[in-house]
GUZAPA-802533 format. One record per residue (C-alpha): residue number from 1; chain; x, y, z. Coordinates in pm, whole numbers, padded with zeros to 5 digits. Layout:
GUZAPA-802533
NODE,n,chain,east,north,up
NODE,NUM,A,X,Y,Z
...
end
This chain:
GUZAPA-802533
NODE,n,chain,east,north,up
NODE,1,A,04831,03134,00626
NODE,2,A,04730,02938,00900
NODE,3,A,04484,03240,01037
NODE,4,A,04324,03189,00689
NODE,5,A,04330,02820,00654
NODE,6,A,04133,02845,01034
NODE,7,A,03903,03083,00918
NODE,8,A,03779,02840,00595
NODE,9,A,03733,02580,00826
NODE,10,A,03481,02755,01068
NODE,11,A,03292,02904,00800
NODE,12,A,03256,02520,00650
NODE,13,A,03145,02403,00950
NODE,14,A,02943,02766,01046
NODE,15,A,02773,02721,00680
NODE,16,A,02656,02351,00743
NODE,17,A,02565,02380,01118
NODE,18,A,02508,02797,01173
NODE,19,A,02598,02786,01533
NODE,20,A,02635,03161,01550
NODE,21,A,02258,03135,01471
NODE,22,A,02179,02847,01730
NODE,23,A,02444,02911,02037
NODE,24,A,02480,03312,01972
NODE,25,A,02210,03461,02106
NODE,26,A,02255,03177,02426
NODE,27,A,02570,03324,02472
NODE,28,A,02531,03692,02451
NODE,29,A,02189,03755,02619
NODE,30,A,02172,03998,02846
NODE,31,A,02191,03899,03233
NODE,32,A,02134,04154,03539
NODE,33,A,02408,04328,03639
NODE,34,A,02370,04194,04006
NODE,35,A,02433,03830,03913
NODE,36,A,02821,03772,04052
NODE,37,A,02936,03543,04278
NODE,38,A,02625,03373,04439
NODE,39,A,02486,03221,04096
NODE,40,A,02825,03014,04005
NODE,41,A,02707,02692,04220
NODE,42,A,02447,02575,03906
NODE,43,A,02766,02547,03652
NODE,44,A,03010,02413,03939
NODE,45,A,02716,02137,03966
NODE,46,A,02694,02091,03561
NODE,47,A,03071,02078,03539
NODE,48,A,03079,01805,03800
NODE,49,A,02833,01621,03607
NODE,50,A,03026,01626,03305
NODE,51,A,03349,01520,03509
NODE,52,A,03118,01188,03620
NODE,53,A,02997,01133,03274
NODE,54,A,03377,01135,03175
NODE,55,A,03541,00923,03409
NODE,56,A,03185,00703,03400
NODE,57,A,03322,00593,03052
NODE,58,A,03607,00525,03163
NODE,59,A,03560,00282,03437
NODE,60,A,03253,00118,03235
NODE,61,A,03567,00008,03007
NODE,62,A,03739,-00203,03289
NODE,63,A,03438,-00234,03549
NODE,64,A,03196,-00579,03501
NODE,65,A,02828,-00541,03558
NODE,66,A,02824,-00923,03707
NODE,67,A,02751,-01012,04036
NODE,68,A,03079,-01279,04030
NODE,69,A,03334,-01066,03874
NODE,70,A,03232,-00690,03999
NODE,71,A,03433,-00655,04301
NODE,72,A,03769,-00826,04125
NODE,73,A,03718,-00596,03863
NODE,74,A,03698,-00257,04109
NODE,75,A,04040,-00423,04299
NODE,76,A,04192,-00432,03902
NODE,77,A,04092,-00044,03857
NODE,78,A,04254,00028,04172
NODE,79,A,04569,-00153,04220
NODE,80,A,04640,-00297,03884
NODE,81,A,04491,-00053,03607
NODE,82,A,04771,00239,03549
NODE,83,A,04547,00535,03717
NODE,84,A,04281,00329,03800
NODE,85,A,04284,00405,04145
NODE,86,A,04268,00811,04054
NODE,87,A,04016,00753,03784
NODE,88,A,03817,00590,04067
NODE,89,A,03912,00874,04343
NODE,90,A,03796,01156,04092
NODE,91,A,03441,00944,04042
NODE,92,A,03380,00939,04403
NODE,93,A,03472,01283,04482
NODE,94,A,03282,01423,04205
NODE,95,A,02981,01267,04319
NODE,96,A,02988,01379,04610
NODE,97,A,03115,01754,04502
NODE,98,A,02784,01740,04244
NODE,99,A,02574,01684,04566
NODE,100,A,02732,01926,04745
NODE,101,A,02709,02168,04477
NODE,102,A,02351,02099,04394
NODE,103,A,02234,02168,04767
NODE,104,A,02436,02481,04779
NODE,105,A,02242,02602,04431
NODE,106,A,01868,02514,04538
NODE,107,A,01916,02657,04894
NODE,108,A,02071,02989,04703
NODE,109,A,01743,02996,04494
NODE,110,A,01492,02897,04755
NODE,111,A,01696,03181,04948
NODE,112,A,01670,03436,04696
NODE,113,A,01346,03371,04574
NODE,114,A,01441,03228,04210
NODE,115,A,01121,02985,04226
NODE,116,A,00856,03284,04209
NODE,117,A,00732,03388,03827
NODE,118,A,00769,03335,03618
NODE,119,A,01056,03066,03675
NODE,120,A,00821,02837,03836
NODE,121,A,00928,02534,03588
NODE,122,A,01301,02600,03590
NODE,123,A,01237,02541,04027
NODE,124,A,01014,02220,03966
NODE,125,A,01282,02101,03654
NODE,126,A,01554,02182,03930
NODE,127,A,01423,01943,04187
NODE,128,A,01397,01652,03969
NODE,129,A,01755,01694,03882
NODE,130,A,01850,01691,04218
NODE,131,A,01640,01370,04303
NODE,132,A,01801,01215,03977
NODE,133,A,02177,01375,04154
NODE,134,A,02091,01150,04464
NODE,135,A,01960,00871,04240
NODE,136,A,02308,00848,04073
NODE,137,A,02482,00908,04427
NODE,138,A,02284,00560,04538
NODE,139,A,02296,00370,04270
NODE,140,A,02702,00461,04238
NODE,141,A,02744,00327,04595
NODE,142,A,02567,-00032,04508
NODE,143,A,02829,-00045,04177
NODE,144,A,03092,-00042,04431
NODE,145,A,02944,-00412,04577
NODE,146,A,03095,-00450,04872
NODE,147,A,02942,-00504,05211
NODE,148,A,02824,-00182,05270
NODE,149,A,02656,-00205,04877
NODE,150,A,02485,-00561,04864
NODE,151,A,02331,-00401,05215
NODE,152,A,02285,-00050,05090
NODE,153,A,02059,-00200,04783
NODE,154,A,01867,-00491,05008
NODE,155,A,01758,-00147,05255
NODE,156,A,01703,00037,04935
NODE,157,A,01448,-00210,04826
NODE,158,A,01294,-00313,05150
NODE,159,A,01153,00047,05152
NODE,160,A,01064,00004,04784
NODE,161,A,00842,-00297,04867
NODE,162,A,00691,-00092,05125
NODE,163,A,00473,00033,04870
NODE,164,A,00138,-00011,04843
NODE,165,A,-00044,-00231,04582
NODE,166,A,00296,-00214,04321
NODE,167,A,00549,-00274,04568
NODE,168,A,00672,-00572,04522
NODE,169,A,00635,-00510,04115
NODE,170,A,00885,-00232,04177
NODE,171,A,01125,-00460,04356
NODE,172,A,01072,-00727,04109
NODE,173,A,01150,-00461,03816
NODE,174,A,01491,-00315,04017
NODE,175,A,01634,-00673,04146
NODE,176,A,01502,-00942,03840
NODE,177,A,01331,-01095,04109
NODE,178,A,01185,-01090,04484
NODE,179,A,01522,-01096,04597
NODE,180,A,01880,-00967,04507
NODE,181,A,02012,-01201,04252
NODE,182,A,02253,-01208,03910
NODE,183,A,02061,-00966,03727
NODE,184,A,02042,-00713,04002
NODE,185,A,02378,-00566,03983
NODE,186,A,02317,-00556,03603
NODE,187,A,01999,-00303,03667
NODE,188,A,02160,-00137,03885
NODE,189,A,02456,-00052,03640
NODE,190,A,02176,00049,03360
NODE,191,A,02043,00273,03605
NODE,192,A,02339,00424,03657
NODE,193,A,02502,00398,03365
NODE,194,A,02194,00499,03129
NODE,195,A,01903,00500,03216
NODE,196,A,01983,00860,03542
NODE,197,A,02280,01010,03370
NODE,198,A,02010,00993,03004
NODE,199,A,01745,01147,03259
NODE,200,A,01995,01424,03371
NODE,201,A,02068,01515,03050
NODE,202,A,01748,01591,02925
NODE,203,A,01645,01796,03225
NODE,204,A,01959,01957,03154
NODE,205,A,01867,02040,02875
NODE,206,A,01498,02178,02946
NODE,207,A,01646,02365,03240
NODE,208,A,01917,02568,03049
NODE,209,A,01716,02642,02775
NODE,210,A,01448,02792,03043
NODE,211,A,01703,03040,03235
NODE,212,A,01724,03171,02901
NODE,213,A,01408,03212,02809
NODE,214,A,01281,03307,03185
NODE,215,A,01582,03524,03261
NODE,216,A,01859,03487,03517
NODE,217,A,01688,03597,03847
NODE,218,A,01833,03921,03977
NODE,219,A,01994,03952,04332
NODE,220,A,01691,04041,04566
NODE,221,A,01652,04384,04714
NODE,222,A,01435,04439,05026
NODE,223,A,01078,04568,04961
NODE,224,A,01088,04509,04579
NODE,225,A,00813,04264,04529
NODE,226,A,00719,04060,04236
NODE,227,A,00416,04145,04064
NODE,228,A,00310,03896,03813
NODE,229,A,00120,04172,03601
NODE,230,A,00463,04426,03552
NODE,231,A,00762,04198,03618
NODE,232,A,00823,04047,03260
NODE,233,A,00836,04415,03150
NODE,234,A,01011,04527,03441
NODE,235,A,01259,04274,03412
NODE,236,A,01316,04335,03046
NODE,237,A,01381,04689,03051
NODE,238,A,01633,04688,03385
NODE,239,A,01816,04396,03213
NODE,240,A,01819,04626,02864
NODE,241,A,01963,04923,03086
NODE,242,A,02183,04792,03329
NODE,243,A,02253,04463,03195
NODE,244,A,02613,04284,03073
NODE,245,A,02629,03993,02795
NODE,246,A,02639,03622,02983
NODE,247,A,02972,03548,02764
NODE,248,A,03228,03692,02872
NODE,249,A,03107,03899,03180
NODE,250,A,02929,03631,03393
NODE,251,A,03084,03345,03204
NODE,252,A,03388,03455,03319
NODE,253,A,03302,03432,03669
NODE,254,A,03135,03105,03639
NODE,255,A,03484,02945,03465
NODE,256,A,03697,03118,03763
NODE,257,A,03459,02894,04011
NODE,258,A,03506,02606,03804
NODE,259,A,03858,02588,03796
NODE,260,A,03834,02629,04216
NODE,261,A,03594,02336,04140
NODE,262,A,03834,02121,03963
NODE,263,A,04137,02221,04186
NODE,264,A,03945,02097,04517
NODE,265,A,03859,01777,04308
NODE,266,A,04186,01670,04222
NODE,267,A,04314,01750,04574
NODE,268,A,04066,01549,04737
NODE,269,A,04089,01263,04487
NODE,270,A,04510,01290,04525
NODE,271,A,04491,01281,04899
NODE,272,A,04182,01046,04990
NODE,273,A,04153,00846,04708
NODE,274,A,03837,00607,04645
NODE,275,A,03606,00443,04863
NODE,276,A,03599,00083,04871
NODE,277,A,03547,-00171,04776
NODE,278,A,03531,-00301,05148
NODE,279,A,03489,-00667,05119
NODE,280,A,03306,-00871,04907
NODE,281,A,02970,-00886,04977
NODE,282,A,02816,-01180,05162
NODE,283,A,02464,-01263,05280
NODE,284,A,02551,-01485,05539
NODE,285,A,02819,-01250,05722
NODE,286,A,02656,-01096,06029
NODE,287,A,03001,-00963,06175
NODE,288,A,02918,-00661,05914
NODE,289,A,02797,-00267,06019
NODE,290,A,02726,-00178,05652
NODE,291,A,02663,00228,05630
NODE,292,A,02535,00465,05330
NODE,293,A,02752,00743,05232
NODE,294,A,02756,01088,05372
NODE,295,A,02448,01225,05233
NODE,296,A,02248,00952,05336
NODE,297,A,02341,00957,05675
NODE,298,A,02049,01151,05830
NODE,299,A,01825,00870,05662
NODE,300,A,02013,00553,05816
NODE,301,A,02022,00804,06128
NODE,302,A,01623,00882,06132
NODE,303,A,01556,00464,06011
NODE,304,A,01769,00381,06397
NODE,305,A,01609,00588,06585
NODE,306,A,01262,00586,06524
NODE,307,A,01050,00369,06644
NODE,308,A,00944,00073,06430
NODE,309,A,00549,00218,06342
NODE,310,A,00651,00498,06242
NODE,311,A,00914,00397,05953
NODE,312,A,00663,00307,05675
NODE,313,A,00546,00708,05727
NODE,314,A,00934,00791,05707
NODE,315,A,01017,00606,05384
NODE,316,A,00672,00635,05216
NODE,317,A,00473,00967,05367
NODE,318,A,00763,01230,05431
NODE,319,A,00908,01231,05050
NODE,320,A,00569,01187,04890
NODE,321,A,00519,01514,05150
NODE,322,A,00853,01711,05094
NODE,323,A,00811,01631,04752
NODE,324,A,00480,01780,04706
NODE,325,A,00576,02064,04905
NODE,326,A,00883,02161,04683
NODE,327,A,00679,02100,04333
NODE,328,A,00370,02371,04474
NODE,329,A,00637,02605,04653
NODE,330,A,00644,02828,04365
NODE,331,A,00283,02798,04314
NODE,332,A,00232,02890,04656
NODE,333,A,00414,03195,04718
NODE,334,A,00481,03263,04348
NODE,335,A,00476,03650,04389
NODE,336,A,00543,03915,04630
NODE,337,A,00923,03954,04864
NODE,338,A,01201,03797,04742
NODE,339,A,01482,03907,05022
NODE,340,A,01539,03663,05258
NODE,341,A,01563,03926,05538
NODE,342,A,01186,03996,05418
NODE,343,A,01147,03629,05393
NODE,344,A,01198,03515,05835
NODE,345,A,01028,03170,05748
NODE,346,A,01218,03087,05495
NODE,347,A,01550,03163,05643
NODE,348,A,01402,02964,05941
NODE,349,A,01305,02669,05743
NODE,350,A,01679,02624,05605
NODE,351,A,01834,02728,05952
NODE,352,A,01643,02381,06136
NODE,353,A,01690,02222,05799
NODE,354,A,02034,02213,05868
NODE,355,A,02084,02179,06156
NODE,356,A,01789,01881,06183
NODE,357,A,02028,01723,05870
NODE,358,A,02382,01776,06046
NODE,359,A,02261,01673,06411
NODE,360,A,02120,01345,06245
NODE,361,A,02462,01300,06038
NODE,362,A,02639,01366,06360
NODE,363,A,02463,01076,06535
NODE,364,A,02495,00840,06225
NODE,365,A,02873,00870,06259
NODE,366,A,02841,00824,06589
NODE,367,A,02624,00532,06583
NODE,368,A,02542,00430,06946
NODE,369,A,02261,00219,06819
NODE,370,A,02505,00009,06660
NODE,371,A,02650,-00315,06751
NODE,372,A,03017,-00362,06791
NODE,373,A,03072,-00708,06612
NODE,374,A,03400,-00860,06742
NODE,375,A,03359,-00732,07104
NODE,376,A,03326,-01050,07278
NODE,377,A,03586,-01151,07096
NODE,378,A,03841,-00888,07115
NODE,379,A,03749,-00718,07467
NODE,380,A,03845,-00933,07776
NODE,381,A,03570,-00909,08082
NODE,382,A,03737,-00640,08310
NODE,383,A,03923,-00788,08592
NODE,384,A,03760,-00611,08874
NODE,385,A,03405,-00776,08720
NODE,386,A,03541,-01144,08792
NODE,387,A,03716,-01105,09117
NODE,388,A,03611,-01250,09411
NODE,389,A,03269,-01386,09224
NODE,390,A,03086,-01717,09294
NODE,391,A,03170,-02027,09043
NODE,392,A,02835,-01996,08913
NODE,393,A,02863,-01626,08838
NODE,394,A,03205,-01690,08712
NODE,395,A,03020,-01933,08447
NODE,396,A,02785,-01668,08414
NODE,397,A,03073,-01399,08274
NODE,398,A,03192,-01729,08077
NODE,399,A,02856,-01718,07848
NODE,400,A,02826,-01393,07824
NODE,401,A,03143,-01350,07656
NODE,402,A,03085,-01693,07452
NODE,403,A,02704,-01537,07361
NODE,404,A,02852,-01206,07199
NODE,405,A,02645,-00982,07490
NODE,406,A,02921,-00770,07428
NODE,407,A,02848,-00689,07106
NODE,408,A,02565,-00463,07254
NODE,409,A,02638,-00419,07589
NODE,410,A,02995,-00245,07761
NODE,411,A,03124,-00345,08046
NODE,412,A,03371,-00059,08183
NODE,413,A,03308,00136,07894
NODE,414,A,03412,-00128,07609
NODE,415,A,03189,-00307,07387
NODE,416,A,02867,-00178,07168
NODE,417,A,02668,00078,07278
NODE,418,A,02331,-00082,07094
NODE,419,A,02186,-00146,07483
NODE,420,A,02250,-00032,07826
NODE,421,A,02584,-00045,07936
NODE,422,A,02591,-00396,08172
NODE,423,A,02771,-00146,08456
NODE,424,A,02509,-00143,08742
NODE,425,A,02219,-00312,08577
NODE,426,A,02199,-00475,08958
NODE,427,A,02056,-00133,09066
NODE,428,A,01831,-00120,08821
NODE,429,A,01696,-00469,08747
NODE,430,A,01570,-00778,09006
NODE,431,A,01666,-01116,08901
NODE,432,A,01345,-01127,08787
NODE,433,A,01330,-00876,08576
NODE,434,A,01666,-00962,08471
NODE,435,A,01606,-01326,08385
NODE,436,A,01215,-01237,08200
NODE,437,A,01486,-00955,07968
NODE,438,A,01701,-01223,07912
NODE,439,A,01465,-01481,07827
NODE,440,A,01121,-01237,07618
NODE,441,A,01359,-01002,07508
NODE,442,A,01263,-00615,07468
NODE,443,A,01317,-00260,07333
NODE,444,A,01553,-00356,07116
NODE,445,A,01670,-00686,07258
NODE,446,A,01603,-01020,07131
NODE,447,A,01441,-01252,07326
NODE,448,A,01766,-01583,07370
NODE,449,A,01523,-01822,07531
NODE,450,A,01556,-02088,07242
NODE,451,A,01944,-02002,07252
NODE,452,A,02031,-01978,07632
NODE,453,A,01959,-02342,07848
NODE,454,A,01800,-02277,08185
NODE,455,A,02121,-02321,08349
NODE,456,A,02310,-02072,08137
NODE,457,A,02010,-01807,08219
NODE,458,A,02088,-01849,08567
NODE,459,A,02429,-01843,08536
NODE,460,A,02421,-01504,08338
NODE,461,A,02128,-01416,08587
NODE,462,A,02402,-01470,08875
NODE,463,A,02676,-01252,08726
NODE,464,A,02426,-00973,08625
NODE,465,A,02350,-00952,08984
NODE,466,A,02708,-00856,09134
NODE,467,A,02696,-00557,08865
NODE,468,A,02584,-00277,09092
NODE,469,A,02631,00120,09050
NODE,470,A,02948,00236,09222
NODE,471,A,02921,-00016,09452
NODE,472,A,02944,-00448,09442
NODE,473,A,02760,-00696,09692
NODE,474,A,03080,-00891,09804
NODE,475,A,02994,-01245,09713
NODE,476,A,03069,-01468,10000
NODE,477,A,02995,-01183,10275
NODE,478,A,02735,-00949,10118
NODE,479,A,02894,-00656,10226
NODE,480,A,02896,-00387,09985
NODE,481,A,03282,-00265,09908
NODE,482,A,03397,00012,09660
NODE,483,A,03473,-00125,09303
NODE,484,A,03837,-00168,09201
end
């Protein structure tokens, strides 16, 4: 009874809608026999996205898209709402899993050589999902509107502006104005909210429906090159032969990885829970080291390091370049080896491409270029650095605790690392040199003659001078004695 009473109910619905017609042939196409484990990470990445769009609607009920009430609302989700805090946790996690996910698939295609024909548009509709992945990765960080947010979007848009001629319209578009103001969280929550995950969809869609017109590509074997003139038919008839139906021989395979998928979400949200918010955000707090997430890293990495002229050809040149590159890759070696053992560029190219992208993550985390806010607050001068010294260099150690030096300078190996440790700048510096550093500024130190009197310069000139390399000019004898 009930096996009948089902079966009525599909064929009203199969009569109205025909999805056997529609979804069928999607389903039970042929795929080659060599596509196993390696081609799982594009529906890991597409199940992550449909996690986000999930739990998306379900924070958009609590979360408010208003520059007063945002971060109260995130502390609600994640203290007060009942699961809040895990709806919040799975969110984060599966943005960054997508990302992850996403890398893994386009490095497994460039690797295998998925991008030659004729799948040259499912490659070039690939890319601009993954640009839209990292556009929703960005634009989820600035919903969060904390510190590291309100700072995330101002750097966001200072390299927007950086564009020539429509710049500043593009700013003015993003923000509601020149500068970030009420409407700017609002625009960024329609980007987020509508406008990318809309975008993602449809390339979705265009990018499904060509791996099933174009084929799944088949695992590379060494010297079997692609020849656009036989492949189509070559293709055909090995898939014909040798093939197995996408549902349920590959699907099944593909539903395996995505419940590994879910499992490592769920442990990660369970055990690490969400980020932020960290504060509220506030333009005129300086004591703040606001950083990107992970996979924007190597950027705030490369934006520290480099030197000033050449960051317009960093934000502007090198995407315009690497996007370029990526959009003619398969136009550009469209035919020929696919094996990446055939292939020694190419494995090269992803070898220094991560390690260029780790190395530069590394540093980010390690930030030596960055200040260390409450040091001359919270980090005493040393002792030894203070003994035996003249009043006036004693009143020099006085302002350069009082003048935050030590936000950017350690003394004994405490304090930020943002310029040269203070230890032995004696051996390296005349007073001269010390007081026209102190005074101009340079490299990356401010010039503090408006903010230092002439007798404070001296003063800090005077201490500066007993800091020598292993060993210290006694003050009242001018012998040199071994440091404490």
């Amino acid at each position: 009874m009930i096996r009948a009473t089902t079966r009525s109910v599909y064929d009203w619905f199969e009569a109205r809608l025909g999805l056997e017609k529609t979804l069928g042939p999607s389903l039970t196409h042929a795929v080659p026999q060599s596509a196993k484990w390696w081609y799982v990470f594009g529906s890991m990445t597409m199940l992550l996205f449909m996690v986000q769009v999930m739990t998306g609607i379900c924070l958009s009920m609590v979360y408010v898209p208003s520059a007063d009430e945002a971060y109260a609302s995130l502390e609600y989700l994640t203290y007060d709402q009942q699961m809040g805090w895990f709806l919040r946790s799975l969110h984060v996690w599966g943005s960054h899993l997508m990302i992850a996910m996403m890398s893994i698939h386009m490095l497994q295609v460039f690797l295998f050589g998925a991008y030659k024909f004729p799948r040259e548009l499912t490659w070039i509709v690939g890319v601009l999902l993954f640009v839209c992945t990292l556009g929703m990765g960005f634009t989820g960080q600035v919903l969060r509107w904390d510190q590291d947010a309100y700072w995330g979007m101002g750097v966001g848009m200072a390299m927007a502006g950086r564009v020539p001629v429509i710049g500043p319209e593009i700013v003015h578009l993003v923000l509601g104005g020149p500068i970030i103001g009420g409407e700017s969280l609002s625009r960024f929550f329609a980007l987020h909210v509508f406008i990318i995950p809309g975008t993602l969809i449809a390339l979705l869609g265009v990018h499904l429906l060509l791996v099933v017109k174009c084929g799944i590509n088949e695992r590379p074997t060494p010297g079997v090159l692609v020849d656009k003139a036989t492949y189509r038919e070559t293709y055909d008839r090995e898939v014909h032969r040798r093939g197995m139906p996408f549902f349920p021989n590959a699907a099944g395979r593909d539903m395996i990885a995505c419940g590994l998928t879910l499992t490592v979400l769920f442990v990660c949200a369970m055990m690490f829970g969400p980020a932020g918010p960290n504060g509220r955000p506030d333009p005129m707090l300086i004591d703040t080291a606001p950083r990107p997430d992970f996979w924007f890293q190597s950027i705030f990495a490369v934006l520290a390091l480099l030197p000033p002229y050449m960051e317009t050809f960093l934000i502007l040149g090198f995407p315009l370049l690497a996007g370029a590159v990526l959009i003619l890759l398969p136009f550009l070696s469209g035919d020929g080896e696919k094996h990446w053992k055939r292939r020694p560029m190419a494995v090269l190219f992803v070898s220094v491409l991560l390690v260029s992208l780790g190395s530069l993550t590394w540093l980010a985390y390690q930030s030596p270029w960055s200040p260390v806010m409450d040091a001359w607050s919270a980090l005493p001068t040393p002792a030894q650095y203070v003994k035996g010294r003249s009043p006036l260099a004693l009143q020099g150690a006085i302002v350069v605790q009082n003048k935050q030096c030590r936000n950017c300078h350690a003394l004994d190996g405490q304090g930020g690392r943002r310029g040269p440790a203070l230890d032995g700048v004696a051996s390296r510096l005349n007073s001269d040199q010390i007081i026209r550093q102190v005074i101009q500024g340079g490299g990356n130190m401010p010039a503090y003659g408006q903010h230092l009197t002439p007798a404070e310069t001296t003063a800090v000139t005077a201490f500066l001078m007993t800091l020598h390399d292993q060993w210290e000019h006694e003050p009242a004898t001018g012998r040199r004695t071994p440091r404490d």
